[in-house]
N, C-alpha and C positions, 0 to 999 in steps of 0.2 A: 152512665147511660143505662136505661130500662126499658124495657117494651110496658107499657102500661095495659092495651086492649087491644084485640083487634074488632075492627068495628065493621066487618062485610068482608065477604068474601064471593068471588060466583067466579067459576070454572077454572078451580086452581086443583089439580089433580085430583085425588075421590074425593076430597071435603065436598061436602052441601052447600050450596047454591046460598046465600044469607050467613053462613056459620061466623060464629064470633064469641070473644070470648078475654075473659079479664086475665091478667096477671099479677102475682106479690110484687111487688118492691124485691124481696131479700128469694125467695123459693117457691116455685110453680112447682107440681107432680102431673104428668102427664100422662095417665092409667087407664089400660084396655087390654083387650085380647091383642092376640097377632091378627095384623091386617086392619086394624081398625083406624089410622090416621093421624097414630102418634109423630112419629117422624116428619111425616106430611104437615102437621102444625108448627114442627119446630123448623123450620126449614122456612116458612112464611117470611120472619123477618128478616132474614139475611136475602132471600130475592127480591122483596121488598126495597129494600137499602140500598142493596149493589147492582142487581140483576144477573146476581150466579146463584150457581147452585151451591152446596153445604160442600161439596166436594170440590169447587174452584171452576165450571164448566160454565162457559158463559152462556151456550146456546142449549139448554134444557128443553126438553120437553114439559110443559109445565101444564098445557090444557088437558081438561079431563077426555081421557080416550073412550071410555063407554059412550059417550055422546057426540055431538055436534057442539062444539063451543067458538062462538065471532068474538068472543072478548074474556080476557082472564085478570081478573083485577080483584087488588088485595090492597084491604084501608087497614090502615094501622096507626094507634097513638102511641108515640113512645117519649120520653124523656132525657134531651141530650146531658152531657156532662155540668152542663153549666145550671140545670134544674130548670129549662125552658121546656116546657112541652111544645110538640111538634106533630103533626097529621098529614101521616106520608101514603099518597094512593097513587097503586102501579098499574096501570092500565096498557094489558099486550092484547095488539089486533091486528089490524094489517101493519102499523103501525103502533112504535112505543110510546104512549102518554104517562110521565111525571109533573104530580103535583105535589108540592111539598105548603101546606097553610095554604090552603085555595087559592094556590100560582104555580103556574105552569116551569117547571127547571128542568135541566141536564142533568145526566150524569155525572157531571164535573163536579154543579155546584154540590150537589151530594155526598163527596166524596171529602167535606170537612169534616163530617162525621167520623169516616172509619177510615183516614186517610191514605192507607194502602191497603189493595181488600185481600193482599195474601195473609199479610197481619192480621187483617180483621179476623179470615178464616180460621187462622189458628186457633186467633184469642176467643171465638165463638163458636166455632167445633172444634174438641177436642182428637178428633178421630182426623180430621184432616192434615194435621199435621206427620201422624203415622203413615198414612196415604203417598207423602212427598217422598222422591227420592233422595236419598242422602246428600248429595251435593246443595240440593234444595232449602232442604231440613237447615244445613252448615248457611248458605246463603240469606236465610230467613233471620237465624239465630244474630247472626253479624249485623245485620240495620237495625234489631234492636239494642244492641248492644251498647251503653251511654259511651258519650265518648270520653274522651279523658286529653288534654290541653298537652299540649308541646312543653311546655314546663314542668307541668306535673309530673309525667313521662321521664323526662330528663334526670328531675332528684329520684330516680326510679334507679338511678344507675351509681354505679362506686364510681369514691372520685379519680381513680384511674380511668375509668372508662371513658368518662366525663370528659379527661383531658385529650382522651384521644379523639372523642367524637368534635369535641372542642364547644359545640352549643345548641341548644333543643334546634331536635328535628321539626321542621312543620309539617310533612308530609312523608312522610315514613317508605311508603308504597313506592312513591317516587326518588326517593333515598336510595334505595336499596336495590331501584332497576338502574339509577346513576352509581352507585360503587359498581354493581354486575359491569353498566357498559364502560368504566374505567378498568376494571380487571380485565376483562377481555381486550381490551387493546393492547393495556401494559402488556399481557400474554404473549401480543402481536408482536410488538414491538422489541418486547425481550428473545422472543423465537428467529426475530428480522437479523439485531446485533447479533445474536447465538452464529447464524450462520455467516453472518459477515466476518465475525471472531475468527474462525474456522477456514474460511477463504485468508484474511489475513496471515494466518497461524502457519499456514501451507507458504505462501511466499516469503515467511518471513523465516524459516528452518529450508531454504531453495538453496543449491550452492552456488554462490555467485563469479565461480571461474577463476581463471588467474590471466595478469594481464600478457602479453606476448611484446618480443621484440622483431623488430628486423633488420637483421645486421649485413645486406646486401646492400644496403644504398649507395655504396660506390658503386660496386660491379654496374650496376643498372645502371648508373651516371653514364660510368663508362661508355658501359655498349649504348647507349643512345647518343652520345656524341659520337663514338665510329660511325652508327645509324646514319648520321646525320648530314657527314661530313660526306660517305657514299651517296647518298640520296640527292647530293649537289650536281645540277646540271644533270640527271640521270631518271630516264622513264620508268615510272614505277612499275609498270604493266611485264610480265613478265612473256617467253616467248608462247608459253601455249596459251596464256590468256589472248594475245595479242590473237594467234591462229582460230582459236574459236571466236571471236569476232569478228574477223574476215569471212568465216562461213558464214555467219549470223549476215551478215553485209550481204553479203553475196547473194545468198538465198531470200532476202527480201527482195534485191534488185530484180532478179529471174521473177520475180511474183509480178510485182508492178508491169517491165516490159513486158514480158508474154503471157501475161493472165488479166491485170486489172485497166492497163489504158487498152487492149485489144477490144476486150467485154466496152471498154466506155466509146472505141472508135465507133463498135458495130449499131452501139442502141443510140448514139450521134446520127450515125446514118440515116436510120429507121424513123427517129422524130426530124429530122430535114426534111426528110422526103413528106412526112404530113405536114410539114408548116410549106412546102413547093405545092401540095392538092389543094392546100387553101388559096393558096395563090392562083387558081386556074380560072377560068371562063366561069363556070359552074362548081363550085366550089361541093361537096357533098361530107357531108357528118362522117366522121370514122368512126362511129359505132352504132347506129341506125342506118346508114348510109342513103339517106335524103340528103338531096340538094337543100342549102342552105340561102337563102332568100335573104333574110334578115341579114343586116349590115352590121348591124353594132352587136348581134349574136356571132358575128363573123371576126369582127375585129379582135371581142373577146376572145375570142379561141386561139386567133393567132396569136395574141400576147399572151395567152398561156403556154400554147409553142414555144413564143420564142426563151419566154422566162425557163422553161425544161430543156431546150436548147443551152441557157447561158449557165443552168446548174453543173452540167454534163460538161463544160469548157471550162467552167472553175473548179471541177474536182479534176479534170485532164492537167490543168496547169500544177496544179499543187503535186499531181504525182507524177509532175514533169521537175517541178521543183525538188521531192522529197527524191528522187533517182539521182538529180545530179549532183545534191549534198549528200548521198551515198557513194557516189564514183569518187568525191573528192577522197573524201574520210577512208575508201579503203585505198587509194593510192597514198594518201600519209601513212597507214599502216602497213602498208607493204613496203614502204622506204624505209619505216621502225624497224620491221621483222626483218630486215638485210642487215640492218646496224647493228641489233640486237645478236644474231646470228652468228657473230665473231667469237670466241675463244675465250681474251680478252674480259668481252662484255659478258659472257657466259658465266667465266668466275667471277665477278664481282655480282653477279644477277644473285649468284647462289652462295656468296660472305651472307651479300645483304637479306635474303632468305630466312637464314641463319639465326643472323641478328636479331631480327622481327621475331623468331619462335622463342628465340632465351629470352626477348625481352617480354615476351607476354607471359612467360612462365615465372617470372622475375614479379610483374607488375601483378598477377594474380595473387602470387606468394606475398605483396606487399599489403593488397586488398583485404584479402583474407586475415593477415593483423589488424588490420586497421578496423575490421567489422569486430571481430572477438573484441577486442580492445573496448570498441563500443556498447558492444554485448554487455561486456562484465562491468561497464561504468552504470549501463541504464539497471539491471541488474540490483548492484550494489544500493542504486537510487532507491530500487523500488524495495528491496529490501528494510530502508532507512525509514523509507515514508508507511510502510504495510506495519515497522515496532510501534511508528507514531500514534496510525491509527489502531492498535492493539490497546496501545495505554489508553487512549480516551477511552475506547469502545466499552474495555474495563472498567472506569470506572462510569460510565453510564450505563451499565450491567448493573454496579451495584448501586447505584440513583435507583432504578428502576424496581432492584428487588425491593426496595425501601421502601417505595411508594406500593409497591404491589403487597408486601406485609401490613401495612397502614389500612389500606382499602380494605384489605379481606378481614380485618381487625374491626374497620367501621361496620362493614357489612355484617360481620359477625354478633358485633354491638347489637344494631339496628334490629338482626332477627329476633336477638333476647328481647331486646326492646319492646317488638314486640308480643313476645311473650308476655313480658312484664304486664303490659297495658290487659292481655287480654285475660291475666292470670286478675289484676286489676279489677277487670270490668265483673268478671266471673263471683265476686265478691259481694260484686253489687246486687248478680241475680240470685245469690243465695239467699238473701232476706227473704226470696218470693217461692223457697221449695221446700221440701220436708224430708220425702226419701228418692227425691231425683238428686241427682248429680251430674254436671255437665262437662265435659273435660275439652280443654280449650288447646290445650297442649300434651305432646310426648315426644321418650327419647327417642330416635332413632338406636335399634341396639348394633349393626352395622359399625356407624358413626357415629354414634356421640351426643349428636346432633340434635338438640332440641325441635320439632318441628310443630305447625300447627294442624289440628284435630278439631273433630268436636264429635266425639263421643259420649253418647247422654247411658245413663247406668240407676238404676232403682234400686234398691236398698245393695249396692253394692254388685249385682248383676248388670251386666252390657246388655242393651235393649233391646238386641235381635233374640235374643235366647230369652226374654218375657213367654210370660204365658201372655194370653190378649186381653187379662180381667188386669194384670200389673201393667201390662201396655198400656190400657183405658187410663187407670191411676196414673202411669206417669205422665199422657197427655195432657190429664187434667192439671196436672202440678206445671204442662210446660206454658200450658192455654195460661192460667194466672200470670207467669212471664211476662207473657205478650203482652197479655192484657194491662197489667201493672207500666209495664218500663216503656209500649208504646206511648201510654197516656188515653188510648181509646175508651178504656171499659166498659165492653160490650157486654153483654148479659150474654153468659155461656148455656150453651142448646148442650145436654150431656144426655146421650142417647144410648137406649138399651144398657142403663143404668142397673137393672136386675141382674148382671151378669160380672158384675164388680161390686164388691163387699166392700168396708173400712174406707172411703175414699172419703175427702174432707169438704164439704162444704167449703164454701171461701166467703171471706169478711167484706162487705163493701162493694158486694158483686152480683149480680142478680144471678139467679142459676134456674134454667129449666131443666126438670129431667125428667126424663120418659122412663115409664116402668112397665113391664109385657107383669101386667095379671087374669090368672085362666080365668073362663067365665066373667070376667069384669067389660062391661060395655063404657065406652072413652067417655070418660071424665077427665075434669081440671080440678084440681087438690093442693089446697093452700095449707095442711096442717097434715106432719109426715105421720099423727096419730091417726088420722084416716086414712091414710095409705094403708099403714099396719091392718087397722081394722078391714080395707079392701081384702088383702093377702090373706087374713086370718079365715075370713069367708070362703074365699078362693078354695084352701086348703080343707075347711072342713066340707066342703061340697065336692071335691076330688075325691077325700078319703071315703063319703058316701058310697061315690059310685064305684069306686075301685071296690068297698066291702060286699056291693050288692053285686058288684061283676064276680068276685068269690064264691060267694054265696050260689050263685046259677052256675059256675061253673061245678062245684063239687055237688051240686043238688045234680 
């Protein structure tokens, strides 16, 4: 691709209103004073193209500020890659007009041209590329970068590697975030067994007790058959239980007769005698006390009378009922408590007493084996089953380191792998550079660790520590890059080119460069003999007036 002419221009920063102006094929010179409209010309075709500015800035200022300008438009003939000439006019007004061959397009369609325009920028300013941020720079470097096939890649690797990876990766990036999230599990999962290990490890070093006997089982016979045979015919209840029941008896009786049917005789009363008012001549309300007129208001009330009447008789009976199955129950116990009462009944009360205490002291002592007993079996169980699970646990510990060595092995693969491809591809851009060098990889000194970079370096210096005349050169050497390995081949704008010496032409590529000469009014220079000759002028009309400024000064 070449720019060939520009053919009109009107209100595109200071240029003149009409300006226009042819270019080489192979080398344009773009020669003037400072401020004269060098930059400004080269800068045409890339807003032209894209609609940015040299520096990547979509929204430029682009109209001329000394004036009033309603429209800023720049016609341009240049020549794509395929050798089609092409007539591209930019027209900004209130709106954007694109024509590319007198028809109206987008942006888009435009955009076969110089297919990404961070690319383009590179491959056609070489200063823009300095401009980017580092990560940028590395980002930009990568999409050019050709690629290289899952096969190719693979015989990249020894055949051990090979056998472990087992067969070309297709997607590498994705490779290597799948070993990461297998490692990280396995991690989990070996961290999970670790501590299960550990919980097992503990129950299975527990002491599991010894078992117990109980050599009482007569005795106990025994005394539960004497128990037994006293306990015939004979009331269990002994004589002070018996006597604190009879008070219990007792003291509820006193409650009922002279506390709770007295309270139910009195408030009987008291609702009789209102269901007797209703019953009168003139019957009258017990709680507004009006006469009550209405019949079936009257009848109601009486049946609610009488139904609080019939509640107050059926709680009277029940605690007529619950008094006399008290009177009964404590005359059986006062007949107990006489027979009880005897000498007799007294010592067999307290054999059998007796009995009951050995025997629960007995049957406790029998309990108590019988749980340790159980203790030490479930114990012994869990001990049995806790080695069980030890040994599998084991050997799924070492399942797991296996797979977890294999994986970080793949992964480890996959980074060189990387590597490989980019050590690879890096090979590929050396055909397009002279004293740049791009560094795609390094070790970690740390670890060991191969990792990836992209450190760019000029005759052997890192490119932050350039001066900005070896910066310019190695843009220029990164611009061919671009230019080369995207397939675009833009004609490079190489600006304030006075200020960088030895820098190389390139083969096959159109090259604008701007040169600041003092006292030179802006010209286009197709033959660098007349640049020289510009400079040599330049220089002997400097030294002029530097001799005459001498001269007055010592005069």
């Amino acid at each position: 691709m070449y720019i060939k002419q520009i053919n009109n221009v009107e209100g595109y920063k200071g240029l003149p209103d009409g300006f226009n102006a042819q270019f080489d094929e192979n080398t344009t010179y773009i020669v003037g004073e400072n401020f004269q409209g060098k930059s400004t010309i080269g800068s045409l075709f890339n807003w032209c193209l894209t609609g940015n500015s040299l520096l990547g800035k979509e929204k430029e200022q682009v109209a001329n500020d000394t004036r009033k300008v309603a429209n800023v438009i720049v016609d341009m003939t240049f020549i794509d890659n395929c050798g089609i000439e092409h007539r591209m006019i930019r027209n900004k007004g209130k709106d954007m007009q694109l024509t590319l061959d007198d028809k109206p397009v987008d942006q888009g369609m435009l955009a076969k041209f110089y297919k990404d325009a961070d690319i383009f920028l590179v491959a056609h300013n070489p200063y823009y590329f300095q401009s980017l941020e580092p990560k940028e720079q590395k980002e930009l470097l990568r999409k050019i970068v050709p690629a290289i096939d899952s096969e190719t890649a693979f015989n990249l690797l020894s055949d051990d590697e090979k056998n472990i990876v087992g067969q070309p990766i297709e997607y590498l990036e994705s490779y290597i975030d799948n070993r990461n999230e297998e490692i990280s599990e396995l991690k989990k999962e070996q961290e999970k067994n670790s501590g299960q290990l550990q919980a097992y490890k503990t129950i299975a070093l527990e002491q599991e007790g010894e078992m117990l006997t109980f050599d009482k089982e007569k005795e106990l016979m025994d005394l539960q058959e004497r128990y037994k045979i006293i306990s015939v015919n004979f009331v269990s209840s002994s004589i002070e239980e018996i006597r604190k029941k009879l008070e219990r008896i007792q003291a509820r009786l006193d409650e009922i007769l002279k506390n709770e049917l007295i309270d139910i005789k009195e408030l009987y009363g008291r609702e009789k005698k209102k269901l007797q008012e209703l019953n009168e001549e003139k019957p009258k309300c017990h709680y507004c006390k009006q006469e009550i007129k209405d019949s079936e208001a009257l009848q109601r009330m009486k049946n609610l009378q009488q139904k609080e009447l019939d509640k107050l008789q059926e709680k009277a009976n029940k605690l007529k009922e619950e008094a006399t199955m008290l009177t009964n129950e404590r005359q059986s116990k006062q007949i107990l408590l006489e027979k009880l009462n005897t000498a007799d009944m007294q010592k067999l009360d307290k054999e059998k007493q007796e009995l009951e205490n050995r025997i629960k002291v007995l049957q406790t002592e029998q309990r108590n084996v019988l749980l340790n007993n159980q203790e030490v079996q479930t114990k012994k169980e869990q001990v049995r089953k806790a080695k069980e699970k030890i040994q599998k646990l084991e050997q799924a510990q070492e399942e797991i380191t296996n797979e977890l060595e294999t994986a970080n092995k793949r992964k480890k693969i996959a980074n060189k792998l990387k590597i490989l491809i980019i050590e690879k591809q890096s090979e590929i851009i050396k055909q397009y550079l002279d004293k740049v060098s791009i560094q795609f990889s390094k070790v970690n000194k740390s670890t060991g660790e191969i990792t990836e970079c992209s450190n760019i370096q000029y005759d052997g210096r890192d490119y932050k520590k350039l001066s900005k005349s070896q910066q310019a050169r190695a843009c220029l050497e990164i611009s061919n890059v671009f230019n080369n390995l995207s397939g675009i081949k833009a004609p490079i704008f190489f600006d304030d080119a006075e200020s960088t010496t030895n820098f190389i032409e390139l083969v096959d590529t159109q090259m604008v460069i701007s040169l600041v000469i003092k006292y030179n009014p802006l010209e286009i220079l197709y033959d660098y003999s007349d640049v020289l000759d510009r400079k040599k002028k330049s220089i002997e009309r400097e030294i002029k007036e530097k001799s005459s400024l001498f001269i007055q000064q010592a005069a």
